[in-house]
C-alpha positions in Angstrom: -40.6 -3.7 -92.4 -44.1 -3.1 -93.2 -46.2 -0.1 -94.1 -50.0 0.1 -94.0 -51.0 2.8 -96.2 -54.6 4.2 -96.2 -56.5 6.8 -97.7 -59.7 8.6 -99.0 -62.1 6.2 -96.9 -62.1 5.3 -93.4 -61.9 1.4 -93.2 -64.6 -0.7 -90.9 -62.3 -3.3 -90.3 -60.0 -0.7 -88.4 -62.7 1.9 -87.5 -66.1 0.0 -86.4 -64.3 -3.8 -86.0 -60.7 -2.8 -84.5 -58.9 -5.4 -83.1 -55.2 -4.6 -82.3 -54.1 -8.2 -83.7 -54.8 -6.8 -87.1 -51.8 -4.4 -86.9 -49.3 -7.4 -85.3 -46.4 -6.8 -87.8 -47.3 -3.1 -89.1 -44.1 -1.1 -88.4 -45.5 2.3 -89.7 -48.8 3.8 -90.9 -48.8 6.3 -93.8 -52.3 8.3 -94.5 -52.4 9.5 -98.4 -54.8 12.3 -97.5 -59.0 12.9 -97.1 -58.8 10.5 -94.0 -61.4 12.0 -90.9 -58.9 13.4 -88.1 -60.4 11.5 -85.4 -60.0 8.4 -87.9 -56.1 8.8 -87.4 -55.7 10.2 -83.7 -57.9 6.8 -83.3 -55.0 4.2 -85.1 -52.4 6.5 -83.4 -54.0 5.6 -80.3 -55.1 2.3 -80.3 -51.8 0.8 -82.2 -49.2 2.5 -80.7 -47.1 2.3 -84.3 -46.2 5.8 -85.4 -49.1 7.3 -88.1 -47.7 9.7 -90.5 -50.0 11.9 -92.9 -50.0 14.3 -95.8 -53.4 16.3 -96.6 -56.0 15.6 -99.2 -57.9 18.0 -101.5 -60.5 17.5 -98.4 -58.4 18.1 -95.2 -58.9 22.1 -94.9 -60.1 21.3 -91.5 -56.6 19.7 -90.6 -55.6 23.6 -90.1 -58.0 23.6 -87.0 -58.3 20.1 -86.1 -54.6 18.3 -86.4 -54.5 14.7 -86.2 -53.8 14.2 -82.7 -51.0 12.0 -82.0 -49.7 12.1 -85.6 -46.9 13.6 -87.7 -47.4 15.8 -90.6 -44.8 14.9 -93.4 -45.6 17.7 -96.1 -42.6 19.4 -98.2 -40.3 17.6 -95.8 -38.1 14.2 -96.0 -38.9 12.0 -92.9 -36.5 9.0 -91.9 -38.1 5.7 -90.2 -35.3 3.5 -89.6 -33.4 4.5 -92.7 -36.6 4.6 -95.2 -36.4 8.3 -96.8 -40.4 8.9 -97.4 -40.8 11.9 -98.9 -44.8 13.5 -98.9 -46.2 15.8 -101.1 -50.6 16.3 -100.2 -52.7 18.2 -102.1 -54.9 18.0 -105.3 -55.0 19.7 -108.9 -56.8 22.3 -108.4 -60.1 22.5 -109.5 -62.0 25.0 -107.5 -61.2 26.9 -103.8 -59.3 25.2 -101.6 -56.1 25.6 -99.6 -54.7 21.7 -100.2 -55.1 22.4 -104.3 -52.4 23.3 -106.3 -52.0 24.3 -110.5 -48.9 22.4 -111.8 -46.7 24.9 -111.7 -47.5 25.6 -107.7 -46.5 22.3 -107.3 -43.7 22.3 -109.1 -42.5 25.5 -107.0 -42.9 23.1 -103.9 -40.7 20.7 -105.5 -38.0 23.1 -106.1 -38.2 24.6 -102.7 -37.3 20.6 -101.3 -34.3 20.4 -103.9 -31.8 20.6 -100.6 -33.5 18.3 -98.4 -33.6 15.4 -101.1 -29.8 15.9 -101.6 -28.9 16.2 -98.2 -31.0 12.8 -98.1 -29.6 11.3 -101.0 -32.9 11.0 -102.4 -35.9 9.1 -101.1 -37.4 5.7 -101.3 -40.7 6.2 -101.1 -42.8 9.3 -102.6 -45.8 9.5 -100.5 -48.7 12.0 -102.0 -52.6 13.0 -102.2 -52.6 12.5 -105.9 -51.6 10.5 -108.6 -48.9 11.1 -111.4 -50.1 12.4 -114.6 -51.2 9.9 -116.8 -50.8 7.0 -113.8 -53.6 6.4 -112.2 -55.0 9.7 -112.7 -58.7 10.8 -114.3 -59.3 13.2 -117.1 -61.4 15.3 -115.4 -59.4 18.7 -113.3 -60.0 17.0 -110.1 -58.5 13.5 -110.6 -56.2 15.0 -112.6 -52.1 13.6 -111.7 -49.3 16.5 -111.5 -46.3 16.0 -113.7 -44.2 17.6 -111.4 -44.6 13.7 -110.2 -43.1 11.5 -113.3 -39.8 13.8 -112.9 -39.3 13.6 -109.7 -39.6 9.8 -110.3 -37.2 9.6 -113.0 -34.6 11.9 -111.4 -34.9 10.0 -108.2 -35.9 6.2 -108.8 -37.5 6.0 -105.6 -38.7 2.2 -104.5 -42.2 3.5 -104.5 -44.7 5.7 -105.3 -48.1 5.5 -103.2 -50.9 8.1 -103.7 -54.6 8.2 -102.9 -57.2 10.6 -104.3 -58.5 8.1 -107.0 -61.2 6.0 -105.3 -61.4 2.5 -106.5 -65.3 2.3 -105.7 -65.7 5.0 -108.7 -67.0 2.1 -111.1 -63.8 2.4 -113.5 -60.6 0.0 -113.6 -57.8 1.4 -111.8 -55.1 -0.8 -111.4 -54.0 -0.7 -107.4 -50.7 -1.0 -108.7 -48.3 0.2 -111.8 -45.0 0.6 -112.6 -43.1 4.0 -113.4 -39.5 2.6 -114.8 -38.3 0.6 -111.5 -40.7 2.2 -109.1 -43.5 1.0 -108.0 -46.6 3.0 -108.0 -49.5 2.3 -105.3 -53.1 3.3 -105.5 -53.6 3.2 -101.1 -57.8 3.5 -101.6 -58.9 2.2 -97.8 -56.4 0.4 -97.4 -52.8 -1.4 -98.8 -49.7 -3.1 -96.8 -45.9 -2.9 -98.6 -43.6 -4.9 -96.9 -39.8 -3.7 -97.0 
């Protein structure tokens, strides 16, 4: 199986140069957040493979204007032919904004899925907006990673962890991928492909 992942900027290979021939293969698409609406309802269109989303520090407008086509996979476990993807959007919070959270919000929202990742017998793949603490994550409040994150991945083991939220255009080294113990961990800037 394989999963394109994308997030924070809207690729112009898929957006201005689309040509269905580049998605031959892709089984699933998974947005990490701050993705334009019309940017998804557009891939969900034109590639008929399922596009699933959680929001990013910049999606408020998602409450008005859905991704058309698309399926919302916050605080909730979805199953695509037995892969367990759990999602998680949202950013540290930094200033007013209803898809920012403090640490301990988010670690209320973690709490509140405790049932639905046992029912599930856990997940494979943690899908969120931002990055773990001290993975991937910035020192300033806005890049900052949750912690809430690094436990859940140590309780769990989940195949792979794939976030977006730190832009690899900002001029500093982030690695596009990491390890956390086994699991993998995925910086989905633009654009990434995991094959299962």
């Amino acid at each position: 199986m394989k999963i394109l992942f994308i997030a924070d900027e809207e690729s112009k290979i898929y957006w201005d140069f689309f040509k269905k021939e580049q998605f031959e293969g892709i089984d699933l698409i998974i947005s990490c957040g701050d993705l334009k609406p019309e940017y998804l309802s557009f891939l969900a269109t034109m590639t008929t493979v399922p596009v699933l989303y959680v929001r990013g520090n910049h999606d408020d407008k998602y409450e008005k204007y859905p991704p058309e086509g698309c399926i919302c996979i916050e605080d909730c476990i979805y199953n695509f032919n037995g892969i367990r993807i759990l999602g998680l959007g949202g950013s540290y919070r930094y200033k007013p904004g209803i898809n920012q959270y403090t640490e301990f919000q988010m670690t209320r929202r973690v709490s509140k899925l405790f049932w639905k990742i046992t029912f599930n017998r856990g997940f494979d793949i943690l899908v969120t907006h931002s990055p773990a603490k001290g993975v991937h994550d910035g020192e300033d409040m806005c890049h900052r990673g949750f912690q809430i994150f690094n436990r859940l991945i140590a309780k769990y083991h989940p195949k792979y962890f794939v976030h977006g939220h730190v832009h690899m255009n900002y001029g500093r080294q982030f690695p596009r991928e990491d390890h956390i113990g086994d699991t993998c961990v995925v910086n989905a800037f633009e654009r990434y492909v995991i094959e299962i």
